[in-house]
N, C-alpha and C positions, 0 to 999 in steps of 0.2 A: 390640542387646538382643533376646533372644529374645520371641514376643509367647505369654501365656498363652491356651491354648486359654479355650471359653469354655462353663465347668460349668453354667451357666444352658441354652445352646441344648443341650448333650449332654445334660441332666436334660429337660428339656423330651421331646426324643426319646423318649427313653427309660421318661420317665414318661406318654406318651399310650399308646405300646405295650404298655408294662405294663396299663396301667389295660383298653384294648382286648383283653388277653387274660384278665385279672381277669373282666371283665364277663362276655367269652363263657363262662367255667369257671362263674361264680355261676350262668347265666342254664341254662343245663346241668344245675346242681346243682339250681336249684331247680325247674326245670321236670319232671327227672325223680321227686322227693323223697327224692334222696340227700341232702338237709338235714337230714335227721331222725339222720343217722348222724357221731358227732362225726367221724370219721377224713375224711371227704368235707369237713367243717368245716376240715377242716387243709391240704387239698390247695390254697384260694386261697393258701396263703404260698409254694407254689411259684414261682407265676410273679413276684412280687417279689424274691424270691432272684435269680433266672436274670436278669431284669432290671436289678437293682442291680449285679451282677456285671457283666453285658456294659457297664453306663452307666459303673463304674467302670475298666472293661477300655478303650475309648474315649476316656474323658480321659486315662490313664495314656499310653498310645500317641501319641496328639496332644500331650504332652507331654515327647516324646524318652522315654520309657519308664522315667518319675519320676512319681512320685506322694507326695506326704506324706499321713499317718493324717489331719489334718485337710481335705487335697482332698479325699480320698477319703470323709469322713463327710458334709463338704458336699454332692459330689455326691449321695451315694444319701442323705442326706436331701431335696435336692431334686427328686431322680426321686420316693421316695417320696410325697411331700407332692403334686407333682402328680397322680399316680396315683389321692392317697388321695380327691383333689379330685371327681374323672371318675368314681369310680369308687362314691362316695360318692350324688355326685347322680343317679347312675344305678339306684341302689338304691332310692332316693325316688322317684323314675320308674317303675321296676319293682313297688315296692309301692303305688302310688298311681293309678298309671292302668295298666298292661300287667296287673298282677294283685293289685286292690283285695282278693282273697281271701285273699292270701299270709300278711297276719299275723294274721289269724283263724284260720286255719290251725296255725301257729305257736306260739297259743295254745293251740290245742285241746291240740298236744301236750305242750306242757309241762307243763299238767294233768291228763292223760293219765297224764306221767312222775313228775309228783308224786302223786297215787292210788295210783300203784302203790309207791314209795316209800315207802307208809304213814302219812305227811301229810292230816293232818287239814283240814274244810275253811274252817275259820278260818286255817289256817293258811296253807294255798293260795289263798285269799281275800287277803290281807294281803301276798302275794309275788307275786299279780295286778299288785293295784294298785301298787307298785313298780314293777313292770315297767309301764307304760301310762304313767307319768310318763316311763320314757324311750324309747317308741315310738312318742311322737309324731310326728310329720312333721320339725321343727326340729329335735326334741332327738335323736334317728334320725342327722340327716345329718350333724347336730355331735361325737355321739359314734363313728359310720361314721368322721368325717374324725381326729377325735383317736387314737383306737386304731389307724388303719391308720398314722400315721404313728408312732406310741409302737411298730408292731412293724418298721418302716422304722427306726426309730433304734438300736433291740437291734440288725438284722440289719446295717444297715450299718458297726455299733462292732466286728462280728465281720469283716465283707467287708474295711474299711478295715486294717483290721493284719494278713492274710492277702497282702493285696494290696498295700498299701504299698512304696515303692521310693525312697528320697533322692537325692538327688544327692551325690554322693562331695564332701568337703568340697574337696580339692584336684584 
C-alpha cells in the first residue's frame, strides 16, 4: 500500500514561506507608503498564489503525480491558513510596537480620501467610527486572519482544478 504523502508538513512549509515573504512585501509596502495606492494593496496576493501553487505542486509529486481537487484545496487551504496565521500576528506587531504611528496614519488618509470625495463630516465621522470597532488590536488580527484565508480559499478552489490529476481508474 502506497503511504500518503503528508499535506500538513508540505502546508506547514509552505505556509511559513509564504507568510515570511507576505511580511517582507507588507513591511516594504508599508515602510515606503506605497499603502496608500490600492494596486500595491494587491501585490500581497502574489506571493500566496506562487506559494499555493509550488505547496500544491509538492504534494502532487510526492504523490506519484496525482492529486484530487479535494487534496489540493486541503493543501492550499492549509498553506493558506497558516500563512494567514504569521502573517496576521505580524501585522499586530508591526502596528503596535515597530510602528505605533502606522494606523493613525492610515486614518489620516482615509479622511483625507473621503474630504475629497465630497463626504460630509458627519458623515466621515460615522465611517470613523466603524472603522475603530474593527482596528482594534483583537478584532485587526481576527479579521487579518479571516480574510487572508477567505482569499486562500477563492485562490486555492482556482489552483486546485488547474492542477488537479486522478488516478486512472484502471
Amino acid at each position: 500500500m502506497e503511504q500518503q504523502p503528508s499535506s500538513a508538513r508540505i502546508a506547514l512549509k509552505w505556509g511559513v514561506i509564504c507568510a515570511l515573504a507576505t511580511i517582507i512585501l507588507s513591511t516594504i509596502i508599508n515602510v515606503t507608503g506605497l499603502w496608500k495606492s490600492t494596486g500595491a494593496s494587491l501585490l500581497s496576493v502574489i506571493p500566496l498564489v506562487i506559494f499555493l501553487v509550488l505547496a500544491m505542486k509538492e504534494y502532487r509529486e510526492a504523490n506519484g503525480e496525482f492529486m484530487t481537487y479535494g487534496e489540493g484545496l486541503s493543501v492550499g487551504m492549509l498553506t493558506g491558513a497558516i500563512s494567514a496565521l504569521i502573517s496576521s500576528l505580524w501585522g499586530m506587531l508591526y502596528t503596535t510596537v515597530i510602528d505605533s504611528t502606522f494606523l493613525e496614519q492610515v486614518k489620516d488618509f482615509q479622511i483625507e480620501k473621503m474630504e475629497e470625495s465630497g463626504l460630509g463630516e458627519e458623515q466621515i465621522d460615522q465611517a470613523m467610527q466603524m472603522t475603530e470597532k474593527f482596528s482594534g488590536g483583537g478584532m485587526m488580527f481576527i479579521m487579518g486572519v479571516l480574510g487572508s484565508i477567505f482569499f486562500a480559499f477563492l485562490i486555492s478552489l482556482v489552483v486546485a482544478a488547474i492542477m488537479k490529476k486522478n488516478k486512472p481508474v484502471f
